[in-house]
N, CA, C and O atoms as a MOPAC input file, in Angstrom:
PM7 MOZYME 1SCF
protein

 N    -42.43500 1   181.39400 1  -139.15100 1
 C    -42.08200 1   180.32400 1  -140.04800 1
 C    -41.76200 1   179.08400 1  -139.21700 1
 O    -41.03300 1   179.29100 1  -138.24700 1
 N    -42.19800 1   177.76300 1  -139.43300 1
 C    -42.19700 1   176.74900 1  -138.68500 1
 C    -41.41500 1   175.41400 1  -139.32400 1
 O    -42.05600 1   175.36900 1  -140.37400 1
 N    -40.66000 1   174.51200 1  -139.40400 1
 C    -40.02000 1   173.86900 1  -139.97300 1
 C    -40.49300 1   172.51400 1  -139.41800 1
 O    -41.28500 1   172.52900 1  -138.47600 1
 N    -40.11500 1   171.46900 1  -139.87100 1
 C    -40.36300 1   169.90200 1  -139.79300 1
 C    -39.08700 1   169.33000 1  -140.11600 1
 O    -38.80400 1   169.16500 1  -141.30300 1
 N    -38.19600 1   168.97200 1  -139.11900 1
 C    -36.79200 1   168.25600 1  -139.24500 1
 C    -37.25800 1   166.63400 1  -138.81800 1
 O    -37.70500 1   166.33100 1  -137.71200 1
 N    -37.01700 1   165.55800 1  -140.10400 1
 C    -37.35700 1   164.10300 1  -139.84500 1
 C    -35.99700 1   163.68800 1  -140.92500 1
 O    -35.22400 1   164.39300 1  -141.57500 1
 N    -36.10900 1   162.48200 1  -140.78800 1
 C    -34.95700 1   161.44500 1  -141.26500 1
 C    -35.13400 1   160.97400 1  -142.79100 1
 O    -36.18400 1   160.35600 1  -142.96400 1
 N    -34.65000 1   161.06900 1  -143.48100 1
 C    -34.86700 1   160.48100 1  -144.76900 1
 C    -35.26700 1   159.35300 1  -144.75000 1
 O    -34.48500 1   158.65000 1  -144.11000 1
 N    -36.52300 1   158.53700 1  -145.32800 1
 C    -37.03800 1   157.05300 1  -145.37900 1
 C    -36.01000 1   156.69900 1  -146.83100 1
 O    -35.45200 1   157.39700 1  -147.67800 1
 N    -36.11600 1   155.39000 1  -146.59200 1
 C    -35.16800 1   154.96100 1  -147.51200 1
 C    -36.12600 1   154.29200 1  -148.76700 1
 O    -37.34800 1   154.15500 1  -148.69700 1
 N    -35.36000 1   153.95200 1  -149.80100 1
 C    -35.86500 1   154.76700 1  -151.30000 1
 C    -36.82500 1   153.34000 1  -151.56000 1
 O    -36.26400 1   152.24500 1  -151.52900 1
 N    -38.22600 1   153.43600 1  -151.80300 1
 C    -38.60500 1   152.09800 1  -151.95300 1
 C    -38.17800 1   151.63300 1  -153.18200 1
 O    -38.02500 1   150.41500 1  -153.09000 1
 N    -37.88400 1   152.08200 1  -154.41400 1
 C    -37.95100 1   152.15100 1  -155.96400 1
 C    -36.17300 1   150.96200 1  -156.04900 1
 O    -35.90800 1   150.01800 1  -156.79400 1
 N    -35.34100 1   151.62700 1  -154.92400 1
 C    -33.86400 1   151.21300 1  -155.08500 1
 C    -33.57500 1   150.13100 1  -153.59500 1
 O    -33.98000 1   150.24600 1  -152.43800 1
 N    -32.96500 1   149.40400 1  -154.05900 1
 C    -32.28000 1   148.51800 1  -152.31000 1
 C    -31.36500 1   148.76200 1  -151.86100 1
 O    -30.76500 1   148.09500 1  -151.01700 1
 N    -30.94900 1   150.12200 1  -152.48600 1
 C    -29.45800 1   150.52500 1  -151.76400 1
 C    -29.88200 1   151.53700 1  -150.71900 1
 O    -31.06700 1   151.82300 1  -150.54400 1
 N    -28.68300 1   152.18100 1  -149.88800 1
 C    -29.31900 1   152.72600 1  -148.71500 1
 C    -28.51000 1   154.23300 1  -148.52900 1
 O    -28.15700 1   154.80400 1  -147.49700 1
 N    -28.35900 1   154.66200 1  -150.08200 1
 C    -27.54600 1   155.95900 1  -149.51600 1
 C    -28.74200 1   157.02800 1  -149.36600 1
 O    -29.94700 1   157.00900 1  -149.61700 1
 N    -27.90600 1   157.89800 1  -148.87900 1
 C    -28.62000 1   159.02300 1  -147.58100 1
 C    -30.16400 1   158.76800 1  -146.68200 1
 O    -31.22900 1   159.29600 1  -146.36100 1
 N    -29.54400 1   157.84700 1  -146.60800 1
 C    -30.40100 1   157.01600 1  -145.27500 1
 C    -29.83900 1   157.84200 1  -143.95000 1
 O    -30.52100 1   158.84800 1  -143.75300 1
 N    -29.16500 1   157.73300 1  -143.35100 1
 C    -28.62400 1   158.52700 1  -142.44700 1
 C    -29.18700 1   160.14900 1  -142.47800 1
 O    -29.61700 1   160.54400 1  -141.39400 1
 N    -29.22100 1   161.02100 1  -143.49500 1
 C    -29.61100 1   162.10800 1  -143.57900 1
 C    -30.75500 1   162.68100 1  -142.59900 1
 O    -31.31300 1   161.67800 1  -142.15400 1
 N    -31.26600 1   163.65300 1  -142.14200 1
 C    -32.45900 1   164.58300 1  -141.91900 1
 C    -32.23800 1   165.87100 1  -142.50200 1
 O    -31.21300 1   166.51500 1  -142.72400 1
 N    -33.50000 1   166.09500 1  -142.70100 1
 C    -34.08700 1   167.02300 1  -143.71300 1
 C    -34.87200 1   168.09200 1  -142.80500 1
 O    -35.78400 1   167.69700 1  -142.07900 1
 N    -34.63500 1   168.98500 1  -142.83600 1
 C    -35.24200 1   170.64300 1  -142.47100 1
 C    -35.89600 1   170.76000 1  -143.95700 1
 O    -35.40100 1   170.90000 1  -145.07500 1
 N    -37.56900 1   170.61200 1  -143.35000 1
 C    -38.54200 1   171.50100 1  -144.41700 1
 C    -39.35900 1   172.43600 1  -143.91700 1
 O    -39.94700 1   172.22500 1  -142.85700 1
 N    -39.50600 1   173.55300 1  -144.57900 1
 C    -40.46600 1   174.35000 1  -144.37800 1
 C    -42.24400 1   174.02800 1  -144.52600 1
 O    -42.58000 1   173.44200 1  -145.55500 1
 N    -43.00300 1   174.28600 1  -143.83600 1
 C    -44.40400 1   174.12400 1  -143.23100 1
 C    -44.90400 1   175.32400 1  -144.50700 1
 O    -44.18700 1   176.00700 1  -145.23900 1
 N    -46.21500 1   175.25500 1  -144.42500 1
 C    -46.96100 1   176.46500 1  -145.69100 1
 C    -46.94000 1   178.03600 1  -144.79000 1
 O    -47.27200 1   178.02800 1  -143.60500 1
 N    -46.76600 1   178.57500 1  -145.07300 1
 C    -47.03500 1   179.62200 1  -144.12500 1
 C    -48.34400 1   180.55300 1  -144.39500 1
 O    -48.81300 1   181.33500 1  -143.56900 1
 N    -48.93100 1   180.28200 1  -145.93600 1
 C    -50.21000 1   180.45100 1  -146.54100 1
 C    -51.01700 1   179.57600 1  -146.94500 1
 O    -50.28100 1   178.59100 1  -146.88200 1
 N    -52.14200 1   179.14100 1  -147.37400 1
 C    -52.72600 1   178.11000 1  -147.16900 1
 C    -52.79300 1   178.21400 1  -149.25200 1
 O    -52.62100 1   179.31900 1  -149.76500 1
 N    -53.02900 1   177.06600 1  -150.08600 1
 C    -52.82900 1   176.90600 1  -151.11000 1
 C    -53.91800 1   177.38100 1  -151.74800 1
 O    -54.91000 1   176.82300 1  -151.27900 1
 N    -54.23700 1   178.24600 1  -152.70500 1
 C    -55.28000 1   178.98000 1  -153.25600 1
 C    -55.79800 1   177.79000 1  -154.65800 1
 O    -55.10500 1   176.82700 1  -154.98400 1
 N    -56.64800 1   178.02100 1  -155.07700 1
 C    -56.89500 1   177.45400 1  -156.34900 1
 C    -57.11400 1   178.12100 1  -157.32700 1
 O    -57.99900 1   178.97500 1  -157.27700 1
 N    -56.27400 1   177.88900 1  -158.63100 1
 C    -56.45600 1   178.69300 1  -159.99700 1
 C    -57.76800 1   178.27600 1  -160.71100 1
 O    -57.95200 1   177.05900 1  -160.72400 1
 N    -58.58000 1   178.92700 1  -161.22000 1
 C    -59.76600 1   178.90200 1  -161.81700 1
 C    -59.27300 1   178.46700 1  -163.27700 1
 O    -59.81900 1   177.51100 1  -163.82900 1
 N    -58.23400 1   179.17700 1  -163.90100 1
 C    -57.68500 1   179.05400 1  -165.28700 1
 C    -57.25000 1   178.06600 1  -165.33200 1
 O    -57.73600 1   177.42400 1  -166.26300 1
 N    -56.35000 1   177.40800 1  -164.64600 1
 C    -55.21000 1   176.47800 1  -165.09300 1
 C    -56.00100 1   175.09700 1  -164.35000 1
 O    -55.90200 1   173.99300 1  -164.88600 1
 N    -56.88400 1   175.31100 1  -162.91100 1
 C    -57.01200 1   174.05600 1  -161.97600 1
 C    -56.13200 1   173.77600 1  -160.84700 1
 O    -56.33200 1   172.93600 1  -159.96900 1
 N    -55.22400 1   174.49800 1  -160.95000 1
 C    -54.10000 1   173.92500 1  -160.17400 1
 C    -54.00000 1   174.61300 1  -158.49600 1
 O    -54.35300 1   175.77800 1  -158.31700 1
 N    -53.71700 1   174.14000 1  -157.85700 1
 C    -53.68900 1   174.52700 1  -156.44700 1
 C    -51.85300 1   175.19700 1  -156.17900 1
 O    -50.73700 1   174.69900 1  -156.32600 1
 N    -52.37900 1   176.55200 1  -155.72700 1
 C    -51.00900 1   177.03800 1  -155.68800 1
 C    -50.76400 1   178.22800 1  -154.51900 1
 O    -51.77600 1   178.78800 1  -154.09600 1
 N    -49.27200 1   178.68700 1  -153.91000 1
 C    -49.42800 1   179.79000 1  -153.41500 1
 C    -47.88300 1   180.74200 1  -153.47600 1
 O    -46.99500 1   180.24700 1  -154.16900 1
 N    -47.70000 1   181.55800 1  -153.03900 1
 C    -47.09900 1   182.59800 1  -153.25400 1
 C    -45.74700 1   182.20000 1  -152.77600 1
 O    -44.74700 1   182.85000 1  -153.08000 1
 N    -45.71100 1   181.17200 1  -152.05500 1
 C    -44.75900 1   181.25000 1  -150.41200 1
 C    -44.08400 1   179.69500 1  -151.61900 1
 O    -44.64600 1   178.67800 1  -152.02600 1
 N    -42.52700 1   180.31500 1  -151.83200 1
 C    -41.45000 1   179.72800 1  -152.40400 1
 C    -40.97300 1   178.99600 1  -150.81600 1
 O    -40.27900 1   178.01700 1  -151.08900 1
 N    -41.08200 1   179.11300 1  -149.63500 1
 C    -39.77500 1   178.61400 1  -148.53600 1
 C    -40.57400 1   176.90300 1  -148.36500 1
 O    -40.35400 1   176.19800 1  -147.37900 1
 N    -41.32200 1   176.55300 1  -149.30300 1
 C    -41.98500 1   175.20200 1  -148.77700 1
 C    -41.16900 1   174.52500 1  -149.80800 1
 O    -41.17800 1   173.29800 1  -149.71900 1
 N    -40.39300 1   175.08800 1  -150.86200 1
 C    -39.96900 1   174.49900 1  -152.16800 1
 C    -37.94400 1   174.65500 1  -151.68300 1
 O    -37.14500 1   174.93200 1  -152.57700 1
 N    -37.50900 1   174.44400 1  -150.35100 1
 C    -36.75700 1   174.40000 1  -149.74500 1
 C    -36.61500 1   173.32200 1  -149.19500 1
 O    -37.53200 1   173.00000 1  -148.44000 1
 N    -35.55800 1   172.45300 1  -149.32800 1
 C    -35.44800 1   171.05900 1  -148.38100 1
 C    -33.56700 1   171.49500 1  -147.85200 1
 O    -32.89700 1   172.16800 1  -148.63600 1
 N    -33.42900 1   171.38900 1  -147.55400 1
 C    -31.87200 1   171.26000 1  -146.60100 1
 C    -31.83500 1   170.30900 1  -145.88700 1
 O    -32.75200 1   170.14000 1  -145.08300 1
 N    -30.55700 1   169.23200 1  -145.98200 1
 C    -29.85800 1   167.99900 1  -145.72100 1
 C    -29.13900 1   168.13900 1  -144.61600 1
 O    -28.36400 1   169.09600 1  -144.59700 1
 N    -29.21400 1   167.01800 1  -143.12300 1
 C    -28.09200 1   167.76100 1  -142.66200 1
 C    -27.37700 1   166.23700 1  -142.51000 1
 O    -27.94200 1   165.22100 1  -142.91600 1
 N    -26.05100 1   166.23200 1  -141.86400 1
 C    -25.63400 1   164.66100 1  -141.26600 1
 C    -26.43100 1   163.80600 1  -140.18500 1
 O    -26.87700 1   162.66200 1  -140.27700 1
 N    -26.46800 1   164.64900 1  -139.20900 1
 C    -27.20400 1   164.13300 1  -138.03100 1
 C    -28.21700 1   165.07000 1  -137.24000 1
 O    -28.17100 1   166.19100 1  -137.74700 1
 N    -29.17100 1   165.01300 1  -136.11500 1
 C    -30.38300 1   165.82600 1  -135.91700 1
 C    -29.24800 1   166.79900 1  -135.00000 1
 O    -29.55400 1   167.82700 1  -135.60500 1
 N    -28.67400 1   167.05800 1  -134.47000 1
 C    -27.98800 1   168.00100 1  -133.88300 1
 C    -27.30400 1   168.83800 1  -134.69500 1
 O    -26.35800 1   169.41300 1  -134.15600 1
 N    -27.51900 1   169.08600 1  -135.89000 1
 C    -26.47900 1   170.56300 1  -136.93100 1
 C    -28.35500 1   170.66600 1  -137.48900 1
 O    -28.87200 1   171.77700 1  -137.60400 1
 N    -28.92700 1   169.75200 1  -137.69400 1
 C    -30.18400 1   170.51000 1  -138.10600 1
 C    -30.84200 1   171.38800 1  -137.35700 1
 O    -31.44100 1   172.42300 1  -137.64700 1
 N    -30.52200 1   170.47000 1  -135.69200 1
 C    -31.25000 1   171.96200 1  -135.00200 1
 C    -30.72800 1   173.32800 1  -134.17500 1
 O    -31.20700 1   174.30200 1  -133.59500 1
 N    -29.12100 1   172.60500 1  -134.58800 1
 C    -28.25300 1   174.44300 1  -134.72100 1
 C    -28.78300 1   175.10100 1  -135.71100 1
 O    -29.12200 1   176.26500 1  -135.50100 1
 N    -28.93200 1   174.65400 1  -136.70300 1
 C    -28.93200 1   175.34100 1  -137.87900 1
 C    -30.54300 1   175.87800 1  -137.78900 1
 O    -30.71100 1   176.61800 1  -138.75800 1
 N    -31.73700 1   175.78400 1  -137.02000 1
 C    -32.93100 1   176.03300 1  -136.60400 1
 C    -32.61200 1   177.25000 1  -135.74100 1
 O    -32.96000 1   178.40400 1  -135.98900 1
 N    -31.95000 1   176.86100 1  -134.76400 1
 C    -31.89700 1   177.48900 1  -133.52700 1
 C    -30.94400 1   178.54100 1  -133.71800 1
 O    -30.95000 1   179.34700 1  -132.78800 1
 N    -29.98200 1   178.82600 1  -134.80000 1
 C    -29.26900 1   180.03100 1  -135.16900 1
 C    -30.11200 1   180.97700 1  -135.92800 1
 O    -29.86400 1   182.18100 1  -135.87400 1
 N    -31.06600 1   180.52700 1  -136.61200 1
 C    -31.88900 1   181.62900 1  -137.59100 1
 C    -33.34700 1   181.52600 1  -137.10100 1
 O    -34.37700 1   181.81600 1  -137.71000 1
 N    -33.18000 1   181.03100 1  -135.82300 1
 C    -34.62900 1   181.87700 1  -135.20300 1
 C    -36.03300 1   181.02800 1  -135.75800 1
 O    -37.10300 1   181.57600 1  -135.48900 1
 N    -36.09500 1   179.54300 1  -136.62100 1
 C    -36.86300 1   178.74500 1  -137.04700 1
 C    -37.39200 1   177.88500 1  -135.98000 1
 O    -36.62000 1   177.08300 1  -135.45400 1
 N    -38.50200 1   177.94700 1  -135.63300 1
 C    -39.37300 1   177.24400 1  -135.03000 1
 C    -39.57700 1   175.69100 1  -135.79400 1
 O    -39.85400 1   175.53700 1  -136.98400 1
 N    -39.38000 1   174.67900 1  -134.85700 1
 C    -39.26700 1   173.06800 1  -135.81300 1
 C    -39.82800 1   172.19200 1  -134.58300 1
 O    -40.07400 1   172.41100 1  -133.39700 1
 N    -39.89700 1   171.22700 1  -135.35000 1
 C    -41.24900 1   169.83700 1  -134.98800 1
 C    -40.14800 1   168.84700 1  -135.32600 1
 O    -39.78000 1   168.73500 1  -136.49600 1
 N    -39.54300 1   168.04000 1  -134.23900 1
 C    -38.55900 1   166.63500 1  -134.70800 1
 C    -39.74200 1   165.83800 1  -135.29800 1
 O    -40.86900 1   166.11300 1  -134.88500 1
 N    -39.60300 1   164.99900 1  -136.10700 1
 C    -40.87200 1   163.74300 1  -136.85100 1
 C    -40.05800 1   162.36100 1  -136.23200 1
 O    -38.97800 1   162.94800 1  -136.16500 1
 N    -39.89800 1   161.68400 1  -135.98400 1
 C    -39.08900 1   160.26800 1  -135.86100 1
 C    -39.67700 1   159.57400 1  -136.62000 1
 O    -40.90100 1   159.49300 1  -136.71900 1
 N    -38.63500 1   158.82900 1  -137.42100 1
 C    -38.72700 1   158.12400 1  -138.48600 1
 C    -39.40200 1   156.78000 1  -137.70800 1
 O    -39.20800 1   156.38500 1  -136.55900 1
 N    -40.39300 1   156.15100 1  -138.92900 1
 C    -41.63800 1   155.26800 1  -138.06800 1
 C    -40.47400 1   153.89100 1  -138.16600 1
 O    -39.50600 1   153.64300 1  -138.88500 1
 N    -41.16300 1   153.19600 1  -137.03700 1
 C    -40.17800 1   151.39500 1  -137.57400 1
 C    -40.49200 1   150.57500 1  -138.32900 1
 O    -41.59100 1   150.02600 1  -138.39300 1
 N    -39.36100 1   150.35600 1  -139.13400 1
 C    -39.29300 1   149.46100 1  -140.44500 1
 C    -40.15300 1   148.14800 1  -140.14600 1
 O    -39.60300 1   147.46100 1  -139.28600 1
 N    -41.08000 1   147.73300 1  -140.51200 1
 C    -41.27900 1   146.18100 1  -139.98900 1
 C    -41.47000 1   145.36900 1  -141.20600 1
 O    -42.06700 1   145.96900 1  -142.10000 1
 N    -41.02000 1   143.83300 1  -141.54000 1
 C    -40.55900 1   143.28600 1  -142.16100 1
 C    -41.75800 1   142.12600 1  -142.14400 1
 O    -41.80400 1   141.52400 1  -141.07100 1
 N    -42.55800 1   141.78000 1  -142.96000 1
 C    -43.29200 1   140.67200 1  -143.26700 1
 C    -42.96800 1   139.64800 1  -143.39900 1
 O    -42.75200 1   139.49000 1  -144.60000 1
 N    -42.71600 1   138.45600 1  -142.67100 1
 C    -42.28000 1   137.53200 1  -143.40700 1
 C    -42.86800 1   136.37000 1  -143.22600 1
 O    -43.32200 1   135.93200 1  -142.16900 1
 N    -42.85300 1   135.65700 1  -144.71300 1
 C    -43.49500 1   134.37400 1  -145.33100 1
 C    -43.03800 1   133.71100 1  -146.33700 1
 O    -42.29700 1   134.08100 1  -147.24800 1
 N    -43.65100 1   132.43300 1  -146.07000 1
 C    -42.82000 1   131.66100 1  -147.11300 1
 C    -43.28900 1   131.64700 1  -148.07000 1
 O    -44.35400 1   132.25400 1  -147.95800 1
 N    -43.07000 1   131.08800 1  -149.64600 1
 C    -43.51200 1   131.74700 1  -150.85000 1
 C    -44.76800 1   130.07100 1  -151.19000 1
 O    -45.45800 1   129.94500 1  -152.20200 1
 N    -44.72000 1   129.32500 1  -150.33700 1
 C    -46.12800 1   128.35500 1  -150.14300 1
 C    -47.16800 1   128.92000 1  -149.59600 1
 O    -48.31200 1   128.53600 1  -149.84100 1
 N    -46.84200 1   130.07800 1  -148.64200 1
 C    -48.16800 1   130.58800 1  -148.24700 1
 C    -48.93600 1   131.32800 1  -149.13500 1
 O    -50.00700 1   131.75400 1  -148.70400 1
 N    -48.50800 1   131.66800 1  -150.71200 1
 C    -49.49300 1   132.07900 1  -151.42800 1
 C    -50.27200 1   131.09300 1  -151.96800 1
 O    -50.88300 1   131.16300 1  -153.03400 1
 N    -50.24100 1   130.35000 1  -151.35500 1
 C    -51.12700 1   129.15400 1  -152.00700 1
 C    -51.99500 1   128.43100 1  -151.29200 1
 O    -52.47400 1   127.49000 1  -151.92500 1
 N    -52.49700 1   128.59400 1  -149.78000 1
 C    -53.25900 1   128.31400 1  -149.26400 1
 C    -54.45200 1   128.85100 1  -148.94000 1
 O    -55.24200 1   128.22100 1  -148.23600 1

């Protein structure tokens, strides 16, 4: 079982910034997703991908890896970069 511990991106929908700070331990597929003929839907057996766990900072996420024997991938959160222009430049 293989895990992916990265940082919470912050919420595009809201401008506030709670659990920004957070990282997240997720589980990887450990089966590959089958497809239902009946329904259409792409699905598989393996519930541990439907697991997210929160931690404060990347050091209790990867105790918390490294006590139960979970194999994990740090992600680093990409850098924010900020566009900026003045609201005349839509007009040239």
């Amino acid at each position: 079982m293989t895990a992916r511990i990265h940082q919470r991106p912050k919420s595009s929908m809201q401008s506030g910034k709670a659990r920004v700070g957070q990282w997240l331990l997720e589980f990887d597929y450990a089966e590959p997703k089958r497809f239902d003929p009946l329904t259409g839907w792409h699905g598989s057996g393996d519930v541990a991908t439907q697991v997210r766990l929160a931690f404060d900072d990347l050091d209790a996420a990867k105790a918390y890896a490294d006590a139960r024997g979970i194999a994990y991938e740090v992600v680093p959160l990409g850098a924010n970069t900020l566009k900026l222009q003045a609201y005349a430049d839509n007009f040239r």
